[in-house]
N, C-alpha and C positions, 0 to 999 in steps of 0.2 A: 145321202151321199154314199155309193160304194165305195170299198176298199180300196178299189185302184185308182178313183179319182182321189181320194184321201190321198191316197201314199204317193200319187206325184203333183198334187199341194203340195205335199212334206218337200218332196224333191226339189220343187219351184222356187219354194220359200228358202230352204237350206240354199240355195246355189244364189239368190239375191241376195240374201246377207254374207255370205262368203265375198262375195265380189264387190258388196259396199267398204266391207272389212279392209281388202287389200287395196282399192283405187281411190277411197274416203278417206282421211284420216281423220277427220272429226267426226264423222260416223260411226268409225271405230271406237274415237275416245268414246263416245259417248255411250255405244254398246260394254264396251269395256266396267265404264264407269256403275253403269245400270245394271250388270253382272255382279262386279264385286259387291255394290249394296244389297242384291239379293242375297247372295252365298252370306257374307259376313251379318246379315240380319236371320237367316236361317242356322245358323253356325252356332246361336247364342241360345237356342232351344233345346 
């Protein structure tokens, strides 16, 4: 895969979860949720 196909994956993928985030809200919970268990599991290292 070249870089430019990578980087607007990146792009694609960022702007689907931005838009699940503001028009889901369980989506969001759920991103939300699945977030803080990572950080607060990484945090304790």
């Amino acid at each position: 895969m070249s870089i430019k196909n990578y980087m607007l994956l990146c792009v694609v993928v960022s702007f689907v979860v931005v838009l699940a985030i503001v028009f889901m809200p369980g989506v969001a919970n759920s991103i939300e949720s699945e977030l803080l268990t990572f950080l607060s599991t990484n945090a304790r290292e």
